[in-house]
N, C-alpha and C positions, 0 to 999 in steps of 0.2 A: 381805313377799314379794310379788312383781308378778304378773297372772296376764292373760294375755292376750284369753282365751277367755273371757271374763263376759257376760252376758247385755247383749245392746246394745240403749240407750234410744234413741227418737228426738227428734231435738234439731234445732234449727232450725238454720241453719249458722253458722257461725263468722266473726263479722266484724271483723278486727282483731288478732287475739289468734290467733299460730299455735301456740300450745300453752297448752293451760288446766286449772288443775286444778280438779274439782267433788267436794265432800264429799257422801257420802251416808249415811245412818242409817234402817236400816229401823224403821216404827212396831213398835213395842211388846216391842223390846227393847232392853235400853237398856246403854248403855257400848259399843257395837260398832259398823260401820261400815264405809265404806270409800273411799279418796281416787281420782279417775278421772281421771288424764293423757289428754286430748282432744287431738287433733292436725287442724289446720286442713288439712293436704295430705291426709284421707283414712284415714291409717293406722290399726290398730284401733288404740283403746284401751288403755291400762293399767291395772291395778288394782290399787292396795296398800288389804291390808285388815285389819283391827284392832281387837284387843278387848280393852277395859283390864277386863274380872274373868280376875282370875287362874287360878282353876277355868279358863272355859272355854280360855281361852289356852293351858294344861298338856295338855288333851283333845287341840289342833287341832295345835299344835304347829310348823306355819308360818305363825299368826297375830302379827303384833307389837302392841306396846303404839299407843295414836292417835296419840304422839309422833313415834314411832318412822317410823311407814307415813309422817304428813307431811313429814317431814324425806327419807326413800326417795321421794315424788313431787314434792316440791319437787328433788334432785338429779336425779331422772331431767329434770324439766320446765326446768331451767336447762342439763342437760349439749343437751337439742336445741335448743334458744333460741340459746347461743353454735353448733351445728352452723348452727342456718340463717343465721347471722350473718356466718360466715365465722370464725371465732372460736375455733376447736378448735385446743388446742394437740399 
């Protein structure tokens, strides 16, 4: 599940690369996470987030597996890539 509204890092700008995805994993808990679709024109961020124990993923219940959210930020970060490309069918 993507979530728009995440708490936003500061990040030096983006050179090259107009959409980028960044994995993050908070210390000291472990199997969880989350993928950040960055976008070089400005726009917020994305966030697919993910937690492979099972437990807590059943509690949250719009968490996916880290498979899962990579594959959700890799297609979100390829469907704008062909957008700025011209490329959209």
């Amino acid at each position: 599940m993507a979530f728009q509204n995440a708490p936003q890092t500061l990040r030096a700008p983006m050179e090259g690369d107009p959409v980028r995805i960044i994995p993050h994993s908070p210390k000291g808990i472990p199997a969880t996470g989350s993928f950040e679709v960055q976008f070089a024109d400005g726009r917020p961020s994305v966030y697919f987030y993910w937690d492979d124990n099972a437990g807590r993923r059943a509690i949250t219940m719009n968490i996916t597996s880290q498979d899962e959210a990579r594959e959700a930020a890799r297609a979100l970060a390829r469907t704008e890539l062909n957008r700025l490309r011209g490329l959209e069918s």
